[in-house]
Every structure is written in structure tokens, then in C-alpha cells.
N, C-alpha and C positions, 0 to 999 in steps of 0.2 A: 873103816870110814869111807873110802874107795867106793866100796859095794849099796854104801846108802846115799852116796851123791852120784852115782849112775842111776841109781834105782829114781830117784826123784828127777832127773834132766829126762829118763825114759818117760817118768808120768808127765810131765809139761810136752813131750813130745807126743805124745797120745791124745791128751786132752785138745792141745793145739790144734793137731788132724783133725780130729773131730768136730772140732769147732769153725775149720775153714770149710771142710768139705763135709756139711750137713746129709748129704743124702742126693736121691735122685727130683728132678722138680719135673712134677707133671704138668703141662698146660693149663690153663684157668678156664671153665667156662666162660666162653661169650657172652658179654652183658649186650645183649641185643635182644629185638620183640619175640624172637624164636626161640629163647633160652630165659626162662623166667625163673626165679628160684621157686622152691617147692615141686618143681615138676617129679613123676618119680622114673626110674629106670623105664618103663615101659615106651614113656616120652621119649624117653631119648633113643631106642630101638625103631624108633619110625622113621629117622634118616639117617643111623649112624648101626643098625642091624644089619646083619648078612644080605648084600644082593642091593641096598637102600643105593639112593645118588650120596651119600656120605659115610660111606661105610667104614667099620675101623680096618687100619690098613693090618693085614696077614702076621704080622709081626706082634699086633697087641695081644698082650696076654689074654686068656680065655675067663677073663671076669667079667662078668655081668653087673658091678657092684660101681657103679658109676664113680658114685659120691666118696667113695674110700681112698679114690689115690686125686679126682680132679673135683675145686672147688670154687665156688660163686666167687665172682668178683669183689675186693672188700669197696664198702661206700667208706669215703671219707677221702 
């Protein structure tokens, strides 16, 4: 009886974790006139690609895939 009321305080304490600490949170795209939704990756490599006045800094991962980890701003 022991074994199945540790087993169940372990799953609330797992689920719990999980649920305070979602993950990692990326930045949002800037809702400003330079950042319009729709734009696609290639936009965004014209000030934010290797060498640009906005470049990612040395540390960002080597994905190209913009839209996969940072997202439009919500309306509302």
C-alpha cells in the first residue's frame, strides 16, 4: 500500500514540474512596421543574417526556421 501512495505523490510531483516549468520561452516577434506577419525567413535574414546591423547573436542556434521557436504577437 506504501508503494502505490509514493508512486502516485511521485506522479503529482512530476505532472506539477511540468506544469510550473513549461519549457523554454523565446522572444515574440516585434509588432512594429518592419515585422509584419506573413514575412518569410528570407525577410528576416536581411537584418538579423550573418554580418546584418542586427545579427543573431553567436550563441543562437544554427536554425534558419524563424517561425519554429519565435511567434507573431497575439491581437487581442
Amino acid at each position: 500500500m506504501k508503494s502505490i501512495a509514493g508512486f502516485f505523490i511521485f506522479v503529482a510531483l512530476v505532472v506539477g514540474f511540468l506544469l510550473l516549468f513549461p519549457g523554454k520561452k523565446y522572444p515574440p516577434i516585434p509588432a512594429d512596421r518592419l515585422h509584419t506577419p506573413g514575412q518569410d525567413v528570407a525577410a528576416c535574414m536581411e537584418c538579423h543574417g550573418t554580418g546584418k546591423k542586427y545579427a543573431m547573436k553567436k550563441t543562437h542556434p544554427p536554425k534558419f526556421e524563424c517561425f519554429k521557436c519565435h511567434e507573431w504577437p497575439r491581437k487581442g
